[in-house]
N, C-alpha and C positions, 0 to 999 in steps of 0.2 A: 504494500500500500504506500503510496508516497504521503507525504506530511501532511496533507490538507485534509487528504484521505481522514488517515490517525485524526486531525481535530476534532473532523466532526464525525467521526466513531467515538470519540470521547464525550463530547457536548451531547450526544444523543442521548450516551448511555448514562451520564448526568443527569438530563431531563428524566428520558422515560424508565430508567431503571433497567435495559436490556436493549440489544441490539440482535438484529438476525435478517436477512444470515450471513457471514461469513465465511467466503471460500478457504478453504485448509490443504485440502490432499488433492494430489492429480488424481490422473484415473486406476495407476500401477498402484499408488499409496492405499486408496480406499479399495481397491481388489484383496491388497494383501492385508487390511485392516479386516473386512468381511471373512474371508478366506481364515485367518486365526482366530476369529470369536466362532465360526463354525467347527473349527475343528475343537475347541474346547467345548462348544456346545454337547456337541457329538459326544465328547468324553464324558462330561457330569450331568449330563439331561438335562431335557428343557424346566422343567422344577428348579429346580438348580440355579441353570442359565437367567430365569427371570430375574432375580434381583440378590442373588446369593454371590456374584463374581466381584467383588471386596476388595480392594485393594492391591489389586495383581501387579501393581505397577514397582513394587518392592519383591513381588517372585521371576514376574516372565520378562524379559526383557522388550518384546514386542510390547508391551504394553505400556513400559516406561519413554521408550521412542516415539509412540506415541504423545504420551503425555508433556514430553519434552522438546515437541516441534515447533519449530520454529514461529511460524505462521499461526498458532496457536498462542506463542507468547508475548508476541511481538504488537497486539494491541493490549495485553494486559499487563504491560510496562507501560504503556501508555497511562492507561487505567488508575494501576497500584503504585507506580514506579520500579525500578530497574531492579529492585531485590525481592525475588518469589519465593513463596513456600508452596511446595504441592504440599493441600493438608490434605487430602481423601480425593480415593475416585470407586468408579463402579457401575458398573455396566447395568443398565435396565433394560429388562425385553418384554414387550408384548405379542403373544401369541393371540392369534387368530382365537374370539370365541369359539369355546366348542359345547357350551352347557348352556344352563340355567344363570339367572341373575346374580345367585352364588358364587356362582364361578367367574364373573364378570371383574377383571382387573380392573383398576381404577386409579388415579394419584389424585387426593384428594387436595382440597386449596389449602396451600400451606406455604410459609416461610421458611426457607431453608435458616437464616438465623438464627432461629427459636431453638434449631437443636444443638447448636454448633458452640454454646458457652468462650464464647469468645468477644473482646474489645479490636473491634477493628474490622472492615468492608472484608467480608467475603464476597470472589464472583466465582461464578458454576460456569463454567463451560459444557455445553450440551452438545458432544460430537458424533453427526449422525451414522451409523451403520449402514443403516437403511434409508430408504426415503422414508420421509414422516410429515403425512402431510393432516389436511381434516379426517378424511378416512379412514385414515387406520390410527389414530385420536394422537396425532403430534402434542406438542407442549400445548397450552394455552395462558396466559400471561394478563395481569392489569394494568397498565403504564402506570406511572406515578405514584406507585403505592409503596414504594419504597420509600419516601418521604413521611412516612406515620411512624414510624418505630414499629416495634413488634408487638403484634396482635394475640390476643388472647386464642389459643388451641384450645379444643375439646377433645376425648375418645370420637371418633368418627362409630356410627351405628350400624353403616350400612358397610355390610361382608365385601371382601376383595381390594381396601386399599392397600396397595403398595408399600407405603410409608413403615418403616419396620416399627414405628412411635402409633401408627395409627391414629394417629392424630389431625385436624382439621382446625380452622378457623371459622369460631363462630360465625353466622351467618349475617350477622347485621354488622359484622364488620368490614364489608365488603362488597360492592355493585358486580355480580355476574356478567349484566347487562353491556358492563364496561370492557369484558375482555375480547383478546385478538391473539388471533392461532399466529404461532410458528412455525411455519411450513421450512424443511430443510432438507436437501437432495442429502444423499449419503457422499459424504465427503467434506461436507457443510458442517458450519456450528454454530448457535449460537452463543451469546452471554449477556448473566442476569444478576445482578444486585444482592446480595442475599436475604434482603428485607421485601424483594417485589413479591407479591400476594401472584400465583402458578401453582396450576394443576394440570389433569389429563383426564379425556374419558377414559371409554371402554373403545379398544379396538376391533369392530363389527367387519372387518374388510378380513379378505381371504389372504392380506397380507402379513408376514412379522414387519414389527416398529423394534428398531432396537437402535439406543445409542449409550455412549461412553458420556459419565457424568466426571469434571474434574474439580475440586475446588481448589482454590488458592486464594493465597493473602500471604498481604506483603509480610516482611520480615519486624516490622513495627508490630505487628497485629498483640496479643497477650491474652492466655486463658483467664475467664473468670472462675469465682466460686460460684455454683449452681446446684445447691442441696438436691434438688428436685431431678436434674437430670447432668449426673456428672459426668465429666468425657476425659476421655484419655486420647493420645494422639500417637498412637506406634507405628503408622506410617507417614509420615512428613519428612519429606525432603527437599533441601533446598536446591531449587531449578533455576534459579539468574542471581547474577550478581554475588553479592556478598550476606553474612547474617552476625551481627550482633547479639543475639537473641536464642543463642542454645540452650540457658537455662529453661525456656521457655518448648519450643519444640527441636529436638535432638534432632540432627538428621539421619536418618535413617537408609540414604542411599545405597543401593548392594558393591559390594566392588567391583563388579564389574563396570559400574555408571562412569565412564568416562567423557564423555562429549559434552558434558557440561560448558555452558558459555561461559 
């Protein structure tokens, strides 16, 4: 992207709290990206595959390449500034309904900050596997609502969210009426604020949605205490620049990680 580009990818994502979408991988990139979540799929089942693949980017190396692409970081320096932490990733997959309402996956509305017990902007990177677009229930998103702070969750009632907390944002805290899908080719990404009010239906299409969730924050960022829902951070590593801040999260990088910038 050239510089003017970066501003107003920055001033966007200032405004409306996310940006999308973002080209990342050519067409060999996102082959070979497809091509190793299948073969793991294949390995641990799709049960499994939906929302259980955790942090791979500290085991498989394909997965930290990923995480560590260029193109991928290069607006969230922008963003954060020059010094990243990957603090979590994790692959999400939607399969094709095959049952009842039951069985009906779902990401209910919810703020990624609420869980993350932390001082400082987290952004998600949302890199698509797959295409994901209305049909097969891509992201959906609120602009602006990143500018509230964080909103009150409840236990969600209704069976198949996603969310390993299960958790939602009550309903009067937030205009449904207001949101706007994310539509993103596989190879695409976008990114969202950790405070922006995002969900997802249920995927009705004969297609799979699957993409790579990253978060990061800068090297400033610092845990808080959170009785209620305390976090630990054993996968962070640090991906640009420099870190003042290892009391805070270790880095965690495997030895092998060399191409760090």
């Amino acid at each position: 992207m050239s510089i003017k580009d970066m501003q107003k990818l920055a001033e966007d994502f200032k405004r409306d709290g996310f940006v999308c979408p973002i080209d990342v991988l050519n067409a060999q990139e996102t082959e070979e990206l497809r091509r190793n979540f299948d073969q793991t799929q294949d390995l641990i089942g799709k049960e499994k595959a939906t929302y259980s693949m955790h942090n791979l980017h500290v085991k498989d190396e394909w997965v930290l390449r990923i995480a560590t692409h260029p193109r991928i970081l290069e607006p969230l320096r922008v963003i954060l500034g020059p010094n990243l932490i990957l603090l979590d990733s994790r692959f999400i997959c939607k399969y094709p309904t095959e049952g009842g309402d039951e069985k009906e996956a779902f990401v209910a509305w919810h703020q990624d900050a609420r869980y993350w017990g932390l001082k400082g902007d987290v952004v998600s990177v949302w890199l698509a596997v797959d295409d994901a677009d209305d049909e097969n229930a891509c992201m959906n998103v609120i602009p602006g609502t990143h500018t509230n702070g964080i909103l009150e969750h409840i236990t969600e009632t209704k069976a198949g969210n996603l969310l390993s907390s299960n958790q939602a944002i009550v309903k009067d805290l937030y205009d449904p009426s207001k949101a706007v899908s994310c539509p993103v080719k596989a190879g695409q990404m976008s990114l969202h604020q950790g405070l922006l009010v995002h969900g997802s239906g249920t995927n009705r299409s004969p297609r799979r949605r699957c993409g790579y969730v990253i978060r990061y924050v800068a090297t400033t960022a610092r845990p808080i205490e959170d009785p209620d829902r305390p976090r630990s951070f054993p996968a962070t590593v640090l991906v640009s620049g420099k870190s003042d801040n290892r009391d805070c999260f270790e880095d965690h990088a495997p030895d092998w990680f060399t191409w760090r910038e």
